[in-house]
C-alpha positions as CSV (number, residue, x, y, z in Angstrom):
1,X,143.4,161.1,71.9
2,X,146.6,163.2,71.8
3,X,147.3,166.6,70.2
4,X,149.5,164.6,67.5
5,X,147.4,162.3,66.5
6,X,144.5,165.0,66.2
7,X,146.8,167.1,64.2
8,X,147.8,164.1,61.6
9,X,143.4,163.3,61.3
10,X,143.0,167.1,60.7
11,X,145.9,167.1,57.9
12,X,144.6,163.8,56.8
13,X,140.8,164.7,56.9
14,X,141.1,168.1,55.6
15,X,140.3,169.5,52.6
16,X,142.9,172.4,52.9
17,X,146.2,172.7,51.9
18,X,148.1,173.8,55.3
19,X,151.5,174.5,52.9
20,X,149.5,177.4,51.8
21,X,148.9,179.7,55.0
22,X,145.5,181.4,53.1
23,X,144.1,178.1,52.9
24,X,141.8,176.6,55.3
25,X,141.3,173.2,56.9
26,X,137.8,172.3,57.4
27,X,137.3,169.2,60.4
28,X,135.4,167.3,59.7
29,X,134.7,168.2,55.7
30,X,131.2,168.2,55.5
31,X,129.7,169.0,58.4
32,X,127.7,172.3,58.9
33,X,129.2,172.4,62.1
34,X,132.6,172.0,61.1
35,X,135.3,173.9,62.9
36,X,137.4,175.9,60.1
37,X,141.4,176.3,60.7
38,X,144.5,178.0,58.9
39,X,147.8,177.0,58.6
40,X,148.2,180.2,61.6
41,X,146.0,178.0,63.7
42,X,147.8,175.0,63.6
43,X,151.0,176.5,64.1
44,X,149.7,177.3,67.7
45,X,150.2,174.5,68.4
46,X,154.0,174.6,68.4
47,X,155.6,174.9,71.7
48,X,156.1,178.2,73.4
49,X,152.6,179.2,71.4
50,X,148.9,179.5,72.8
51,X,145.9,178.2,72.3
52,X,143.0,180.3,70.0
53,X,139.7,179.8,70.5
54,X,139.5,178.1,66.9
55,X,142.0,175.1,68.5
56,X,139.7,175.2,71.5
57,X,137.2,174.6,69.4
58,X,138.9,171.9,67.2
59,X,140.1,170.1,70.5
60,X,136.0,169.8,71.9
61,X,134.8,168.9,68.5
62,X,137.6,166.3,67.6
63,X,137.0,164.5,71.2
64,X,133.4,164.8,70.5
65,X,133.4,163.0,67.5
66,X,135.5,160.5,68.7
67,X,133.0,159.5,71.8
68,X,130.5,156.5,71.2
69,X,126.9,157.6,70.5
70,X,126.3,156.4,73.9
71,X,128.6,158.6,75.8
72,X,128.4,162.1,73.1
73,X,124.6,161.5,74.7
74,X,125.9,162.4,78.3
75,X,127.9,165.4,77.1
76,X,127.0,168.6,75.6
77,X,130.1,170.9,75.0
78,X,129.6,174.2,74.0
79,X,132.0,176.4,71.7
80,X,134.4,178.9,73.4
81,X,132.3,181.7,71.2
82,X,129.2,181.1,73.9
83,X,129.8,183.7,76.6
84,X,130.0,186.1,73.7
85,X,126.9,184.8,72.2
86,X,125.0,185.5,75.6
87,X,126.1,189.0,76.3
């Protein structure tokens, strides 16, 4: 999976508007433990930009999802909010 074809499932999938930067894109809709983005977000990932934790995020989940049952079973990924969590 590439960053462009994760960005065109996010704008696909989403339930946002990202023409409107105070909307949000939900991935995947439904999910309670969906990953939330705004348009400022996905603009990261122009070049010259960085990454934010939110695309981090995105990035793990998006893979994630993508894996057979089989292989998500090897793997747990935690968010890049963890080390905060813990301290």
């Amino acid at each position: 999976a590439s960053l462009a074809s994760a960005h065109q499932d996010l704008m696909e999938e989403s339930h946002g508007d990202a023409s409107r930067p105070w909307q949000f894109i939900i991935y995947p809709p439904g999910d309670p433990d969906a990953i939330t983005l705004t348009l400022a977000d996905v603009e990261r990932l122009n070049d010259g930009e960085f990454l934010n934790d939110s695309l981090v995020d995105f990035w793990c989940r998006y893979v994630t999802l993508r894996m057979s049952p089989k292989t998500r079973e090897r793997f747990h990924i935690f968010n890049s909010y963890l080390y905060t969590k813990l301290t």
